[in-house]
C-alpha positions in Angstrom: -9.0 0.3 -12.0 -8.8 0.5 -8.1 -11.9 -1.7 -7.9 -11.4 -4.1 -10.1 -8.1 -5.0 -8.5 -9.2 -4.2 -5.2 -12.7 -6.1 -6.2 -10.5 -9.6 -7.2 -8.4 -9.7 -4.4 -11.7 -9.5 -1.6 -13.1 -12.5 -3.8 -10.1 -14.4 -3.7 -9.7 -13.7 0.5 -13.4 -14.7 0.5 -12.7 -18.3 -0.8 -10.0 -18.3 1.0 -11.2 -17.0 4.5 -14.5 -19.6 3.8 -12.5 -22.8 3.7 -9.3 -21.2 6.0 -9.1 -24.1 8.2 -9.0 -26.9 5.6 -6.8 -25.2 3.5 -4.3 -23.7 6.6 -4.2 -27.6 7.9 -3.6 -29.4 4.4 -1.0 -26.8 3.6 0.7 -26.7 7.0 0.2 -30.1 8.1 -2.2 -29.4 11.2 1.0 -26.6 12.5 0.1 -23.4 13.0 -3.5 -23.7 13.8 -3.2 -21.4 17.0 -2.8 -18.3 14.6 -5.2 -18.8 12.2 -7.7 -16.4 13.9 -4.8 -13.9 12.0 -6.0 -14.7 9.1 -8.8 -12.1 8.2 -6.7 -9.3 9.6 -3.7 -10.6 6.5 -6.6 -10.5 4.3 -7.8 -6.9 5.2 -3.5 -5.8 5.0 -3.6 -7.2 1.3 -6.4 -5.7 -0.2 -5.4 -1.9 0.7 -1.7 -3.5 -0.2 -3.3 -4.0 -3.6 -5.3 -1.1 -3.9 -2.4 0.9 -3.4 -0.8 -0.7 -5.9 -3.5 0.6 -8.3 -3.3 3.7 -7.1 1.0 3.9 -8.4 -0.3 2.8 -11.5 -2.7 5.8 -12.1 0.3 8.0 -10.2 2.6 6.9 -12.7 0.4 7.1 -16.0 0.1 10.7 -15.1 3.5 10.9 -14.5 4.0 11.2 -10.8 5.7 8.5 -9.9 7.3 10.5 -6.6 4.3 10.7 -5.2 3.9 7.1 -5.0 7.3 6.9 -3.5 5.6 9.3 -0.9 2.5 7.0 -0.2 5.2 4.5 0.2 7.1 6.1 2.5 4.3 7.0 4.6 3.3 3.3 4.9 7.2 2.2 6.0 7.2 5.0 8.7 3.8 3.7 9.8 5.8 0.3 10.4 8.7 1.3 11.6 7.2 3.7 14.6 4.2 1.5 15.5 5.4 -2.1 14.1 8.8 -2.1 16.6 7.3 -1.3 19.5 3.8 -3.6 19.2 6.1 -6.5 18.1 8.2 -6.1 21.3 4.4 -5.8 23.0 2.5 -8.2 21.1 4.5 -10.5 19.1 3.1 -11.5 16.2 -0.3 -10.0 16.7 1.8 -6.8 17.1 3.6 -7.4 13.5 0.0 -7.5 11.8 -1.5 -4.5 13.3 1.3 -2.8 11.9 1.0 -4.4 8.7 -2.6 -3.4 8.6 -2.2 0.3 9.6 1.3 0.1 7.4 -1.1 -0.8 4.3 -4.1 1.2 4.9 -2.0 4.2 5.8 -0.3 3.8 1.8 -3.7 3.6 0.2 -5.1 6.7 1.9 -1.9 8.8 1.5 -1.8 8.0 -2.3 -5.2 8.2 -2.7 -5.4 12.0 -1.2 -2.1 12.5 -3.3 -4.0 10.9 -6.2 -7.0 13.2 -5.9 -4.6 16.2 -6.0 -2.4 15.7 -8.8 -5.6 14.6 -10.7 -7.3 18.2 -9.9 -4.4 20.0 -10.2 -3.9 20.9 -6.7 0.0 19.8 -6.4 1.6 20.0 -2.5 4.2 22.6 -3.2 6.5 20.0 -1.4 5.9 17.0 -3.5 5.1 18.3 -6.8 6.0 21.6 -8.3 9.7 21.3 -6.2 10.4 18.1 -7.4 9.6 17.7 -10.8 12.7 17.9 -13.3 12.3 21.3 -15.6 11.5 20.7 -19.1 13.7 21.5 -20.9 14.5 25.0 -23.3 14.1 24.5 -26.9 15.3 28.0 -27.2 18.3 27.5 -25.0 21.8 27.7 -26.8 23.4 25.4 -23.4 25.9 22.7 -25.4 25.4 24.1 -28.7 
């Protein structure tokens, strides 16, 4: 599933990365030209984005869907304590590094979470603590 997903959106950013400059001038008028070297590293951002996308999907058929808020979360602290400071450094070169480490920083957190819900190996943190108790049958509670 990862592949196929992962597989479409590296043929679509190779189109689009093989005709960038037409397309970036007829789209933006001949503006914005000086940042188109940007490009590729956008490209790179979105297909871990999409990957990790995938990846939620498989957390939440096996019904784990916390642990792709954790992959998540990893990828928004990844931005907020590198993204700040290498904007204020960088500008927007700084703004896409942190995108790119933001997104490949999701895909490998949910991946390794992935791997060890799919083994059986649940972080004592993330899994077995935080899953909702099924429920009794042979409780009397309300009854």
């Amino acid at each position: 599933f990862t592949p196929l997903y992962a597989g479409g959106t590296v043929a679509y950013w190779a189109v689009f990365l093989l005709f960038k400059h037409p397309i970036v001038r007829f789209l933006y008028a001949g503006k914005y030209l000086e940042v188109e070297y940007l490009i590729p590293w956008v490209a790179l951002a979105s297909v871990f984005r999409v990957a990790t996308v995938a990846l939620m999907v498989a957390l939440k058929a096996i019904q784990a869907p916390f642990l792709g808020f954790i992959a998540f979360a990893v990828s928004d602290v990844i931005a907020l304590l590198i993204g700040v400071p290498a904007i204020w450094a960088f500008g927007l070169d700084g703004a896409i590094l942190a995108y790119v480490l933001s997104g490949v920083g999701s895909f490998i957190a949910g991946f390794i979470l992935l791997r060890q819900a799919a083994r059986g190996e649940p972080s004592q943190n993330t899994w077995s603590s935080l899953r909702q108790p099924e429920p009794n049958p042979e409780s009397n509670c309300g009854t």
